[in-house]
Every structure is written in structure tokens, then in C-alpha cells.
C-alpha positions, -999 to 999 in steps of 0.1 A, spaced: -526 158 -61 -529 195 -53 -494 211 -55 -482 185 -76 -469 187 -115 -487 158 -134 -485 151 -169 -522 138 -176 -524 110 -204 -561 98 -205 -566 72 -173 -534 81 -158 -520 112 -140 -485 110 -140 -470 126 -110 -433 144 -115 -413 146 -87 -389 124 -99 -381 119 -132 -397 87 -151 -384 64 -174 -403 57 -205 -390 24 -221 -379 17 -257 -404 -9 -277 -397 -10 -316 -418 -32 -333 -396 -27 -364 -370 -43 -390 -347 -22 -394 -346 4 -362 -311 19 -359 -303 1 -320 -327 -31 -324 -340 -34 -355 -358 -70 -360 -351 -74 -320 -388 -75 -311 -406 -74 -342 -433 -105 -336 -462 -93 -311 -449 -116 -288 -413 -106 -289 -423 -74 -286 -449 -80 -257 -425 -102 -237 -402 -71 -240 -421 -44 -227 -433 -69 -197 -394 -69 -189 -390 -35 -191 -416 -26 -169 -402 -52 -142 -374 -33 -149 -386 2 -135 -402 15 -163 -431 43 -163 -441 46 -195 -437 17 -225 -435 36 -260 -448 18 -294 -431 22 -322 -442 5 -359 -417 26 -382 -380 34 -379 -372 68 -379 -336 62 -380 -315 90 -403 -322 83 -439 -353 57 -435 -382 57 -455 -417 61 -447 -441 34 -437 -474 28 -450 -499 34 -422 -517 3 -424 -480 -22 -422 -472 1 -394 -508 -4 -381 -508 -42 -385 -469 -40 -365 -484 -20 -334 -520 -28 -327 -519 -60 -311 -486 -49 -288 -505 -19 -278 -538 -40 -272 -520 -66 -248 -500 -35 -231 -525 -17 -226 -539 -47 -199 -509 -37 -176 -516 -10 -152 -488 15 -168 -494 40 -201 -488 33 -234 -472 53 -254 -483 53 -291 -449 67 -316 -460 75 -347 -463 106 -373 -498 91 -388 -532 103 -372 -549 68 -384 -523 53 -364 -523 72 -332 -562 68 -337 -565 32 -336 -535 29 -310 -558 48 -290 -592 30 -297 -570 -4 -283 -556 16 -250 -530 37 -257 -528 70 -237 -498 90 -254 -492 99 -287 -457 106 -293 -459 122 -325 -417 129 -338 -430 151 -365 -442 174 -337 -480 176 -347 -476 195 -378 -503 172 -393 -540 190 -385 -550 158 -390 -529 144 -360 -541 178 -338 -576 167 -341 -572 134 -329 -554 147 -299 -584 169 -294 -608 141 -299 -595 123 -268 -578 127 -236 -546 112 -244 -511 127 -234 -489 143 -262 -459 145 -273 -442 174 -294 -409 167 -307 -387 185 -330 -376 171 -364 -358 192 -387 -376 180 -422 -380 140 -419 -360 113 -408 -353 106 -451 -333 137 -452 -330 157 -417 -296 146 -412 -282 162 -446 -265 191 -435 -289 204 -406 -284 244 -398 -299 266 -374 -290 301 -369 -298 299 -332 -308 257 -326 -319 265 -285 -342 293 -295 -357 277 -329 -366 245 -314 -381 263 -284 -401 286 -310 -411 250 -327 -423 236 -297 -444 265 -277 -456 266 -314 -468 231 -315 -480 234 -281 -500 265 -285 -517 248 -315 -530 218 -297 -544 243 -268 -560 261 -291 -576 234 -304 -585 220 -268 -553 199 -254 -551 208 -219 -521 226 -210 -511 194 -184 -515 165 -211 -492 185 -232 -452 176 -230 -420 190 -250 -394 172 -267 -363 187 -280 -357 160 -305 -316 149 -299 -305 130 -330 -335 145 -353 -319 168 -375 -291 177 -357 -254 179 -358 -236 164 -323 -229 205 -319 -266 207 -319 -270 179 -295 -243 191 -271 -258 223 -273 -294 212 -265 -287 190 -237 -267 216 -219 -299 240 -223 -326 220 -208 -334 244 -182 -345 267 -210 -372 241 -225 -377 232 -187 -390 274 -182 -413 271 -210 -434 253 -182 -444 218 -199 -437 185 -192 -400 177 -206 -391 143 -226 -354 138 -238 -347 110 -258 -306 103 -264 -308 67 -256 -279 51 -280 -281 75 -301 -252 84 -331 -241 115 -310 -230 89 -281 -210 73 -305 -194 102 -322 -186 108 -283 -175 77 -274 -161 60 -306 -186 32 -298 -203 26 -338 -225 -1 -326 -256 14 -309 -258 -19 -285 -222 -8 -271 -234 27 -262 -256 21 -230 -228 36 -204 -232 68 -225 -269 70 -226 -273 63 -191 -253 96 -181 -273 112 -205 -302 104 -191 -285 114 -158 -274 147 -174 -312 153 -188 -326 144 -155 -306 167 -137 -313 196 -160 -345 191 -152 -361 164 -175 -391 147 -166 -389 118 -190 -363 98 -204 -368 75 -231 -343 40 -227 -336 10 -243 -320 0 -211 -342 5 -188 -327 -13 -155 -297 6 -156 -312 45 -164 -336 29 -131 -307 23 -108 -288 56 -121 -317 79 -116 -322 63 -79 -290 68 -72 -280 105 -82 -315 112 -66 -304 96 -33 -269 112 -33 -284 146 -41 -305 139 -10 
């Protein structure tokens, strides 16, 4: 692959010419788009399969909502949620993605197959930097502004491009020092977590800044409140034309991963701007 960016999580390199789609699994109650959805192992299973008929990359695990206002969950209901869906995906020959802010999670996600931890809170945890270090798992860094219980009460930033940039090449710098490799490391800018739909706007139009910083790039907008605010669509099911040009948008600012609920459509948009563009 010499010549070629890759984003390495554990058995997989992931090559990024084009950009991937990582699909949406919440094994959750009360998620903010599909709460309840998916929540039995085998709802949740027969999902993912679907989604990665559908196009996807990358299937990301999720045990706890981290909706606006939501309360934390204790690691070992989460655990119970996400374990067996991540042991059954993790059969398919495509990476699992592990989504939690709780090391003993992301531990035993990757003990059953996993090979991503997508950690929202951005790895501020030591706890969750050493077991990135421990294994050879890809990584997520996103930006939350506080936690998902309060980080959409009044969120401020003086400068939001530059302190979520800071946040990140922070959080990135951290796991390298602790022995990350540079290429399993990828940056999230973290639309919809902690941030006004000025903020989001405001992001989304920057990506080539996050893009410079010279990481792997994951947006995730997918339904999110600032479509709606947008869009006037309040149910997050009804907002799937928006996140698709979002995703578009992301792509074409130079993304490399977009997180989807609907996965066949962010496909079929991506392969044809790509094709357009020539």
C-alpha cells in the first residue's frame, strides 16, 4: 500500500481514497434517531448485516445514548447491550467499531473482535489511553463540550474551529505519546456535541482545516438536531435527505468517514458526486 493513506485499526488497513461509510448500530432504548430500534442482539445483528449489504465500511457499536441531556450508563448494562453484537460482527470480514466513553467497555469490545474505539469523550480518560496503547485497535477522538447530560446548555467558544482543533491534536498527541501510531489515530470534530447549529455550520464549512492537521477525518451529522433546525424536519427518521448532503458536503471537504444511519443512500450519493467529479 505504499503511497497510500490508511487508517490502521488492528487486522484491517483501511485504505482512503475514497471516503467510507461507517454505519449507525445503537443497541440502546432511548437513542435520539432509533432508540429501542435494534436493541435485542439479534435486532441489532440483523441490522448491521443489512447495513453492510448496503455499502458499509465500518459498523459502529453503541450500548449508551449520548443524545443531549441523557444520563450515563453503568458499564456493565452497557457491557451486557454490546458484547454479544460485537462478538457475532466481528465474524464478518469488515471492522467493528466499539462507541463508548468506558475503558472496561472498549476493553472487552476488543477482547470479542472489535478494532475501533470510538471514544465521544475524546480519550480524556487515562484509563481509556492505556487501553488504546495496550492493543492495536483504531481510535477515535471526538470533541464533546462537557457531557452529553449538560453539553447542550448554552455551549460557547471564543473561537469553536481553532478550540476543537486544539482539543483534538491534544488528544492525539496524548495517545502518541503513549504509543498509538500516528496512522490508527483519526479526528472527529464532534457536530451536535456541545454545539450550537452556528457551531455546526461553522465546523462543517472548515473541514479542510481538521483535514491539514494530517489525521484520518470522521464527521458524524447523520440526523442530527442541526438538520432539523435546518430543515424544520423534528423527527430525526424524516431527516435522511439532509444527512445525506451532509455527508456529501463532509466528503467533499475532505472527510474520510461518515457515520450513517442510512447507509444505502450516503453509498449511492458518495458514488455518484465521486463519479461526476470524475
Amino acid at each position: 500500500m505504499s503511497g497510500q493513506r490508511v487508517w490502521r485499526c488492528g487486522r484491517y488497513e483501511l485504505v482512503l481514497d475514497v471516503p467510507l461509510v461507517m454505519g449507525i448500530v445503537n443497541v440502546t432504548p432511548d437513542s435520539f434517531s432509533d432508540g429501542g430500534e435494534h436493541f435485542e442482539p439479534h435486532d441489532a445483528v440483523t441490522h448491521a448485516l443489512s447495513l453492510i449489504d448496503e455499502g458499509a465500511s465500518i459498523i459502529d457499536v453503541g450500548g449508551e445514548s449520548t443524545r443531549p441531556g441523557s444520563e450515563e450508563v453503568a458499564s456493565a448494562e452497557e457491557l451486557a447491550r454490546v458484547r454479544p453484537v460485537v462478538a457475532r460482527l466481528a465474524e464478518e470480514p469488515i471492522p467493528v467499531s466499539i462507541d463508548t466513553r468506558h475503558p472496561d467497555v472498549a476493553r472487552a469490545a476488543l477482547e470479542v473482535g472489535a478494532s475501533i474505539i470510538n471514544d465521544v469523550s475524546g480519550f480524556r480518560d487515562p484509563q481509556m489511553v492505556n487501553v488504546a496503547a495496550e492493543s492495536d485497535a483504531g481510535v477515535v477522538v471526538m470533541h464533546m463540550l462537557g457531557d452529553p447530560r449538560t453539553m447542550q446548555e448554552a455551549p460557547h467558544y471564543r473561537d469553536v474551529v481553532a478550540e476543537v482543533a486544539e482539543f483534538l491534536v491534544l488528544g492525539a498527541t496524548v495517545l502518541e505519546a503513549a504509543g498509538v501510531a500516528h496512522d490508527r489515530i483519526a479526528l472527529d470534530p464532534g457536530i451536535g456535541f456541545g454545539k450550537t447549529l452556528e457551531h455546526n455550520v461553522t465546523l462543517l464549512n472548515a473541514l479542510p482545516e481538521f483535514v491539514k492537521l494530517g489525521y484520518c477525518v470522521v464527521v458524524g451529522a447523520s440526523r442530527k438536531r442541526f438538520i432539523g433546525a435546518l430543515t424544520d424536519a423534528e423527527d430525526p427518521r424524516q431527516r435522511r435527505g439532509g444527512s445525506v448532503a451532509a455527508a456529501v458536503w463532509a466528503a467533499q471537504r475532505g472527510a474520510d468517514v461518515v457515520r450513517a444511519h442510512d447507509v444505502a443512500d450516503t453509498v449511492q450519493a458518495l458514488q455518484v458526486t465521486a463519479a461526476l467529479q470524475g
